[in-house]
C-alpha positions in Angstrom: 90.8 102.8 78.9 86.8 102.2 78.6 84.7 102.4 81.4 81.0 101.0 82.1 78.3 101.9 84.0 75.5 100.1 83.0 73.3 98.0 85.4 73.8 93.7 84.8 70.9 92.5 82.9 69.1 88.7 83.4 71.4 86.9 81.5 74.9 86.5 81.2 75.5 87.9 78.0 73.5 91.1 78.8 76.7 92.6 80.8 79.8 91.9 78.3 77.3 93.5 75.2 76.3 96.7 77.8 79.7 96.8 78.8 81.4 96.0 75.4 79.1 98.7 73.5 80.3 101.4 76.2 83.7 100.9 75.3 83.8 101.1 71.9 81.4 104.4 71.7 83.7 106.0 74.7 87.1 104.2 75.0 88.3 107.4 77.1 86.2 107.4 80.1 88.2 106.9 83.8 87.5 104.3 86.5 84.6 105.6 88.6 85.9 106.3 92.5 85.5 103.6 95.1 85.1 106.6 97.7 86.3 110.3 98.6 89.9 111.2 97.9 92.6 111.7 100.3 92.2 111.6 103.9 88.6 110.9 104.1 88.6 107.8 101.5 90.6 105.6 104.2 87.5 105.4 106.0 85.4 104.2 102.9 88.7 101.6 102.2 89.7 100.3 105.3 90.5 96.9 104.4 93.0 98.4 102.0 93.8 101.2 104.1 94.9 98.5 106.8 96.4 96.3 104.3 98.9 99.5 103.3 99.5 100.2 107.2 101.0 97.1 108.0 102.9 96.5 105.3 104.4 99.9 106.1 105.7 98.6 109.8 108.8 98.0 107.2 109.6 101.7 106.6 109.5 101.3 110.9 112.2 99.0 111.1 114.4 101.5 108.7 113.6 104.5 110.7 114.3 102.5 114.1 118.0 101.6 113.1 118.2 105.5 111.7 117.0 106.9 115.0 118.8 103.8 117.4 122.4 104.8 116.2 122.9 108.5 117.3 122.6 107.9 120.7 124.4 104.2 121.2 127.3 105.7 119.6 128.2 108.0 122.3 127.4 105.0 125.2 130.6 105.0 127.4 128.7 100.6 127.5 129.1 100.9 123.9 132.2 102.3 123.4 134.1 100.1 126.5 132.5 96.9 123.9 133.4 98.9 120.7 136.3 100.9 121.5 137.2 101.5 117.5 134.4 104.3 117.5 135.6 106.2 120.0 136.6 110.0 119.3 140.2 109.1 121.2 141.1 105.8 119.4 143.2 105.8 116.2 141.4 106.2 113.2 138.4 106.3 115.2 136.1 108.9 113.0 136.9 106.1 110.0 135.8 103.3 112.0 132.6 105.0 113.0 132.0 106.1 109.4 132.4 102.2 108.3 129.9 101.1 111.2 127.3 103.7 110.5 127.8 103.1 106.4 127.6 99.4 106.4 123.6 100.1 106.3 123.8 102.0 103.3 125.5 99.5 101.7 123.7 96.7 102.6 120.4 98.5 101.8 121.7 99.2 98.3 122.2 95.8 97.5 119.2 94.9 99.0 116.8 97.1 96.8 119.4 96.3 94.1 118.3 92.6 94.5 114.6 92.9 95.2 113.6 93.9 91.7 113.6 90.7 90.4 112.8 88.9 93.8 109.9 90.9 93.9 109.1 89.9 90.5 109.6 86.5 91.0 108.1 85.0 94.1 106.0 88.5 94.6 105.7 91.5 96.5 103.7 89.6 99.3 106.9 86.7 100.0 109.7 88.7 98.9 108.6 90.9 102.0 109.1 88.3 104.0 112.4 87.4 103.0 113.4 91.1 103.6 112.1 90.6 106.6 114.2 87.3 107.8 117.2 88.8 106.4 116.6 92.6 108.7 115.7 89.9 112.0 119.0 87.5 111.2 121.1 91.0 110.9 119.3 92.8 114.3 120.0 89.5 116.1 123.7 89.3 115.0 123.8 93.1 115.9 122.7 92.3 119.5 124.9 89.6 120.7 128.4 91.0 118.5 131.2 90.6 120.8 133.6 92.6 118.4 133.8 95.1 116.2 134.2 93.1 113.0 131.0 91.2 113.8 129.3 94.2 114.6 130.1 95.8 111.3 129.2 92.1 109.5 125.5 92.2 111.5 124.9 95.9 110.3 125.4 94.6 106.6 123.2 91.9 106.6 120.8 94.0 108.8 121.1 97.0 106.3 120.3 94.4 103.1 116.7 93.2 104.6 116.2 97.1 105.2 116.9 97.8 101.4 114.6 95.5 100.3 111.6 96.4 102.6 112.6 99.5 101.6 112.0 99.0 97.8 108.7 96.5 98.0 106.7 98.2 100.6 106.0 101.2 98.6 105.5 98.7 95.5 103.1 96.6 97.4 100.9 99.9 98.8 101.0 101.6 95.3 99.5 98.2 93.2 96.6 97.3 95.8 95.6 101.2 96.3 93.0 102.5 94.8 93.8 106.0 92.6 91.6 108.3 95.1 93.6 107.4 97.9 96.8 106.0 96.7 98.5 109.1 97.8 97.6 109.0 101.4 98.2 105.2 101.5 101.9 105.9 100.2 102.6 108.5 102.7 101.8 105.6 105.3 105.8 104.7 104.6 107.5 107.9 105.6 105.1 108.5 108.3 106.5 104.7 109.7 110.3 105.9 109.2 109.3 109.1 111.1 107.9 106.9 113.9 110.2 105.0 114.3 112.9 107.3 114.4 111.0 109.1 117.5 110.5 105.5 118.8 113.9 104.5 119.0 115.5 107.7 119.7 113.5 107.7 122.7 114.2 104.1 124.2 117.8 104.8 123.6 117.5 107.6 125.6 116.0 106.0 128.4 118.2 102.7 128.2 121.3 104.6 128.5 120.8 104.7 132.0 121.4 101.2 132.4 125.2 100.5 133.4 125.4 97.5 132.3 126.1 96.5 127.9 121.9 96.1 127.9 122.1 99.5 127.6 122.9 99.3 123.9 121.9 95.7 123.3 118.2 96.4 124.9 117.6 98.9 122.0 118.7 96.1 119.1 116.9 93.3 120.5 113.9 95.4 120.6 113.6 96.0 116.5 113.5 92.5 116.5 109.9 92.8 117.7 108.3 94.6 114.8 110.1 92.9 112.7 108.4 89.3 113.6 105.1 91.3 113.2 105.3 91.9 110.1 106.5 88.7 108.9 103.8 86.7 110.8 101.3 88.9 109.7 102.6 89.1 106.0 100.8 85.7 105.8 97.7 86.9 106.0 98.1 89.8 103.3 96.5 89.9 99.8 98.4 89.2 96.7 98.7 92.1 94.5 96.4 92.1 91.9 98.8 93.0 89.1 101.3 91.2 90.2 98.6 87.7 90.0 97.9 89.4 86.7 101.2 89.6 85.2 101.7 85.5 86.2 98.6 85.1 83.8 96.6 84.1 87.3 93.7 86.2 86.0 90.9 84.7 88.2 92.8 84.6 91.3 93.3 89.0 90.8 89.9 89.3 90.4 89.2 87.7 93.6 91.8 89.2 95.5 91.4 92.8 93.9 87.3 91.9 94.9 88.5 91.5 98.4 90.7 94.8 98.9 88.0 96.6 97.6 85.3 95.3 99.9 83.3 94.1 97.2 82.3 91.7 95.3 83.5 90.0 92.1 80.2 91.3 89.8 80.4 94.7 91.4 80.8 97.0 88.2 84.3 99.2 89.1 85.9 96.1 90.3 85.5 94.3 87.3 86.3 97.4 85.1 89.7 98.0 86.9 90.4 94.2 87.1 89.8 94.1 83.2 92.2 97.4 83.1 94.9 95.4 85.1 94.5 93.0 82.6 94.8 94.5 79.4 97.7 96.6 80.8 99.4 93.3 81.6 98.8 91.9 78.2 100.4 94.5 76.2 102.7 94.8 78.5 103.8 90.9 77.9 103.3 91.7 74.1 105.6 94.6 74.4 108.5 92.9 75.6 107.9 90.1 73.1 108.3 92.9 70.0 111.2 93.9 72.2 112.9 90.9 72.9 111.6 88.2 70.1 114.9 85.9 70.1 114.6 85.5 74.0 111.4 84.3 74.3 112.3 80.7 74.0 111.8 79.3 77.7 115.0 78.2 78.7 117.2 78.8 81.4 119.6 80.9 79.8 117.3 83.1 78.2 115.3 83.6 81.4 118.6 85.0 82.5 119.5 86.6 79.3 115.8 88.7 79.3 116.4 89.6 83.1 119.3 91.7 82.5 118.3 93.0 79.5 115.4 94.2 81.1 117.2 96.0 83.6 118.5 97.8 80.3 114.9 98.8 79.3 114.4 101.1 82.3 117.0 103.4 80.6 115.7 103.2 77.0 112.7 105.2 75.3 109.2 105.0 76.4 111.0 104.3 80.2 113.8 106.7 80.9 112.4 109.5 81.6 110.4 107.7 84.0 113.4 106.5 85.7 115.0 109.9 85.6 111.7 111.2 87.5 112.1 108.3 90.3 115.7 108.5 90.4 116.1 112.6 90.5 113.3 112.3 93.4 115.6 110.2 95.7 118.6 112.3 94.6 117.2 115.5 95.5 115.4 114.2 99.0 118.9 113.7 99.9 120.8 116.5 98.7 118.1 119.3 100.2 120.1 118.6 103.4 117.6 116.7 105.9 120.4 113.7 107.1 122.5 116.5 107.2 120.8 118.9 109.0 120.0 116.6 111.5 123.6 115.7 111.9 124.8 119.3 112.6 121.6 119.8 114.9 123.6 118.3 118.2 126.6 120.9 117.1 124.5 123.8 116.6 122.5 123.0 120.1 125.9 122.4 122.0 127.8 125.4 120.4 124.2 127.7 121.6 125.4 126.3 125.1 122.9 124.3 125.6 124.1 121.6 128.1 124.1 117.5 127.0 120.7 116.6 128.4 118.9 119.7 126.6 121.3 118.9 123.2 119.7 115.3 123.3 116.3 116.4 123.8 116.2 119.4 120.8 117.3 116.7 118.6 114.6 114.1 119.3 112.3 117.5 119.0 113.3 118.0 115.4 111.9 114.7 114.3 108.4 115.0 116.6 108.2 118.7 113.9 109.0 116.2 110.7 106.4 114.4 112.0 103.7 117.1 112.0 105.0 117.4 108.3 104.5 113.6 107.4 100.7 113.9 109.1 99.7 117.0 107.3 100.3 115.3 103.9 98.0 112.6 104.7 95.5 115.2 103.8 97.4 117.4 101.3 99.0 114.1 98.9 96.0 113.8 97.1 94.3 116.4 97.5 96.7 118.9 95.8 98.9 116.4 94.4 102.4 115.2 94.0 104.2 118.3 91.5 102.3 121.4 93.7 103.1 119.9 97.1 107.2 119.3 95.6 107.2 122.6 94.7 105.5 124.5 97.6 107.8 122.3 99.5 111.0 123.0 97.6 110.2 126.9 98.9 109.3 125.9 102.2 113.0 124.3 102.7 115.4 126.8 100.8 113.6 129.8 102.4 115.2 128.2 106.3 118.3 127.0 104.5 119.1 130.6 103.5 118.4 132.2 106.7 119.9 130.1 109.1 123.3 130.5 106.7 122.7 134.4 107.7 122.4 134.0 111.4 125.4 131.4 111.6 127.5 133.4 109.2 127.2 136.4 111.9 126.9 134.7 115.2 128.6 131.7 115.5 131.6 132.8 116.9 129.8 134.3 120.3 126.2 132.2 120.5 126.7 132.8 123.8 126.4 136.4 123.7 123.7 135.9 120.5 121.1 133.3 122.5 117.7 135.2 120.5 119.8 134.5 116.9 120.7 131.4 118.2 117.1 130.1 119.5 116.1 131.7 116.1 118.4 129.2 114.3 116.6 126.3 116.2 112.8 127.6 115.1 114.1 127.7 111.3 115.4 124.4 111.7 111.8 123.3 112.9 110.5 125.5 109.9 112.6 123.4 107.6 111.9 120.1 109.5 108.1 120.6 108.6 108.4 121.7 105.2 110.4 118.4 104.3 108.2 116.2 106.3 105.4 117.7 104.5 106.9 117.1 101.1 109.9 115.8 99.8 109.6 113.7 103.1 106.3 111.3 101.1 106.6 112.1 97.5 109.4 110.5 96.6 108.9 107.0 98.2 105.2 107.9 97.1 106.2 108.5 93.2 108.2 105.6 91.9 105.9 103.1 92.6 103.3 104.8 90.7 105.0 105.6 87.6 106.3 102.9 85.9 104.9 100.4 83.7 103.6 97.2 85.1 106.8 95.1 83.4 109.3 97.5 84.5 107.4 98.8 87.9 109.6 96.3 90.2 112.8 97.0 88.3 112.2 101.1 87.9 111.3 101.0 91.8 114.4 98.9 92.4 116.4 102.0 90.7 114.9 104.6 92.0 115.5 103.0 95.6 119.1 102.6 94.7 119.3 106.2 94.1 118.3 106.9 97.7 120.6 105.0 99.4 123.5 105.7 97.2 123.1 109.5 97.9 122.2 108.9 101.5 125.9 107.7 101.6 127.1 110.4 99.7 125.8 112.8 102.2 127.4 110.8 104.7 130.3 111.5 103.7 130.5 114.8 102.7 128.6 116.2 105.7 131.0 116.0 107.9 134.1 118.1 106.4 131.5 120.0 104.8 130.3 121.6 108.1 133.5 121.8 109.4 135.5 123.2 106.5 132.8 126.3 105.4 130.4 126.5 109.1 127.5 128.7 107.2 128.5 127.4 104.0 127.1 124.1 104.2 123.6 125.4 104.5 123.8 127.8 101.2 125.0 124.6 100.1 121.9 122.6 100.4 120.0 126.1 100.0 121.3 126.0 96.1 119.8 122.7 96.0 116.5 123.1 97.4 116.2 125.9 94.3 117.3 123.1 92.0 114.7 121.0 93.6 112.5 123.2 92.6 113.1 123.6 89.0 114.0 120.4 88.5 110.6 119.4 89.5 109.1 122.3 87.7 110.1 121.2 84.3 110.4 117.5 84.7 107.9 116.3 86.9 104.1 115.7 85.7 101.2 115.1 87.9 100.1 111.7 88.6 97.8 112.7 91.2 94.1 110.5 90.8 95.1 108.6 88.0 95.4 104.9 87.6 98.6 103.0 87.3 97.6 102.0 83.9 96.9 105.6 82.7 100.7 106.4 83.3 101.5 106.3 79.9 99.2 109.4 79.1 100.5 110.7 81.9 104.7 110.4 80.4 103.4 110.6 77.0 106.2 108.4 76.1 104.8 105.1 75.1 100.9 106.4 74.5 101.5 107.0 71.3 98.5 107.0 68.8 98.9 103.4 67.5 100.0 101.9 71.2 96.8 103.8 72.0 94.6 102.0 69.5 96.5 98.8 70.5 95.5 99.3 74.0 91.9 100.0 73.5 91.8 97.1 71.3 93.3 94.2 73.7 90.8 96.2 76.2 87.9 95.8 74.0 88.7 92.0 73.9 89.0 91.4 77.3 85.6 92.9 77.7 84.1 90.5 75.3 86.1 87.6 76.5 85.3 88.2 80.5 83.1 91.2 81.1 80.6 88.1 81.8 80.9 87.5 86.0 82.5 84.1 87.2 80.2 81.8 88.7 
């Protein structure tokens, strides 16, 4: 896209022929920054900066259930209420399996559903309906007085999760500026982190109480943040693209304007608001060429061009795209984290580490994620996406293949083995921060960037599926996987931390300071030489239509 830089003259047609004259002799010059990159930029764009914080109090409520769980389900309160989970009742390990899975279910349908939710009443309400949804569910979940209800509550619960999930990430990624969009992203696994440590540690505090507030106190609590963030959602911008893709033109401007701190005549404000534009427009005129006999506006083909454009995500000048976002989710899954953490209790109780000292290690390991998660608020964009993947993808297989060494030899006498053992723990902590520090971010942070404006909502809706399908996968394999091969399961997830990293190697490219409409250079799968020209063109228009400020 064109840029400009020249200062607005007296009168008003003095800008769009300045402006309009710079595009045409340089139709390849980039947005100039609003501020430093990374870390640093969040002080130059704090309205933005807070903007993406909030939002993110959604990855909090998914973290919160993640962390909440471990500990209830071993509550003699609990289990007296609940006795189907309990190790000694019949069919017991299913049960448990059911109760802990029905979030993974619910939270695929959920980012199933929010694609076109998010496209329809936008990223701004559609929060707030995933928000509703998670509090009706946490309500339910807190006054179940059997199992089946219990089970029902984590469902609904686990669908508002999904979609906060999907649209949070979506929401940060469209009103971020390039420099910082990075940092701004991590701001939703940083949130899961925290409140995994939150809730892990109020569980462990509240299971003190004798009497069932002991596991009620904890759901009644996530309630809290939850009505935060759906007050609060009031009060947040629209995105800009999203306005822009409604054909509500003036009202981005003046919201884009706002998260940027500046005003409406301000020279890289209305370059990247003409940019949202034009990307928009082809974008519409795209799925015209693509779609001609359902353009008609009826109800029928409404529907009709919906699913088809599900369907689009998967054909040329997409698929590769959704391959990226949904190979990201895939591998953060499969490089072992929810299963690491689900062997750590074992691994600490079979060192001989009493029940107290067992809990404590394993809130531990997710305070050392969280170093991780903090560290990349300086590395994202700094380094970028591909380099920290990779790094990271070493950083995790490197622990993986060691600890399969020390269990392999000593876990049939830690007792006699405590240095090996306590050695186990520190490359568990190793591994912890590795993943925290990159395939922790990246791939919530990656999908939201890479898709084309039409398809963004839908390719993010994918590529969120992905995670929680595999999540469940690894739920269900962990288990007799760790019990059935004891050193095998890490060499397991070793094999796929090196798949990580050549998967990433020859598939992912860098999308590290660039805009969300320079994606297609990026891909090289739809920037083609005449969709190029096409571009530049529309672009070119849109400067000589409104390059002139709005009164």
């Amino acid at each position: 896209m064109g840029t400009y830089t020249t200062e607005k003259g007296d009168g008003d047609d003095s800008l769009g022929k300045s402006i309009e004259a710079e595009v045409v002799l340089n139709p390849e010059l980039t947005l100039e920054p609003y501020g430093p990159s990374g870390f640093r930029g969040i002080f130059t764009s704090r309205y933005v900066a807070m903007c993406a914080a909030f939002s993110a109090i959604g990855g909090m409520l998914f973290g919160y259930d993640q962390g909440v769980i471990s500990i209830t389900l071993v509550m003699p309160q609990f289990l007296e209420r609940f006795p189907q989970v309990s190790s000694t009742y019949a069919g017991g390990g299913f049960y448990k399996g059911l109760l802990t899975g029905m979030i993974e279910l619910g939270a695929f349908i959920g980012a199933l559903n929010q694609g076109w939710i998010a496209d329809k009443i936008s990223r701004k309400y559609s929060i707030l309906v995933a928000v509703s949804i998670f509090t009706l569910g946490s309500s339910l979940q807190t006054g179940a007085i059997d199992y089946g209800m219990l089970v029902a509550a984590r469902f609904i619960g686990g669908i508002g999760i999904g979609m906060l999930s999907m649209v949070v990430p979506l929401y940060i990624s469209e009103i971020s500026p390039p420099e910082i969009r990075g940092t701004l992203l991590v701001f939703e696994q940083f949130s899961i982190v925290f409140g995994i440590i939150v809730s892990f540690w109020i569980t462990y505090g509240t299971r003190q109480i004798v009497s069932s507030w002991s596991w009620q106190l904890p759901f009644l609590l996530q309630i809290m943040p939850g009505l935060v963030l759906g007050f609060g959602t009031y009060f947040l911008p629209f995105s800009p693209r999203w306005l822009a893709s409604k054909g509500r033109e003036d009202e981005a401007l003046v919201n884009l304007a706002k998260l940027r701190e500046l005003p409406t005549s301000d020279n890289r404000v209305r370059q990247e608001w003409m940019e949202i534009l034009a990307e928009a427009t082809f974008q519409k005129q795209a799925l015209e060429e693509r779609h001609p006999s359902l353009m008609t506006r009826t109800t029928i083909n409404r529907l009709k061009l919906e699913l088809v454009s599900w369907t689009d995500c998967l054909k040329p000048g997409c698929w590769r795209r959704t391959h990226v976002g949904a190979g990201l989710m895939f591998f953060q899954q499969f490089v072992g984290i929810n299963a690491l953490i689900y062997y750590s209790p074992t691994l600490f109780q079979t060192m001989g580490l009493d029940y107290e000292m067992q809990l404590i290690m394993s809130g531990v390991l997710n305070i050392t994620q969280m170093i991780g998660v903090l560290s990349s608020l300086w590395t994202l964009d700094r380094f970028g996406r591909r380099t920290i993947l990779l790094w990271g993808s070493i950083g995790m297989f490197i622990p993986h293949a060691i600890i399969a060494i020390l269990v392999g030899k000593f876990s049939s006498d830690w007792p006699s083995h405590r240095p090996e053992g306590w050695a186990s723990v520190a490359f568990l902590l190793v591994y912890m921060i590795s993943f925290g520090a990159s395939w922790g971010p990246v791939p919530w942070a990656m999908p939201a960037e890479i898709f084309p404006s039409s398809l963004r909502a839908k390719g993010v809706s994918i590529s969120t599926c992905s995670n929680w399908l595999n999540n469940f996968i690894i739920g269900l394999i962990t288990p007799p996987l760790v019990q059935n091969t004891g050193f095998g399961a890490y060499i397991f997830f070793a094999v796929f931390c090196l798949g990580s990293f050549a998967w990433t190697y020859f598939c992912v490219p860098e999308t590290n300071g660039k805009t969300l409409e320079e994606m297609d250079e990026v891909f090289k799968d739809r920037g083609n030489a005449e969709d190029t020209a096409r571009k530049n063109y529309i672009f070119s228009e849109i400067v000589r239509i409104r390059a002139v400020p709005i009164e």
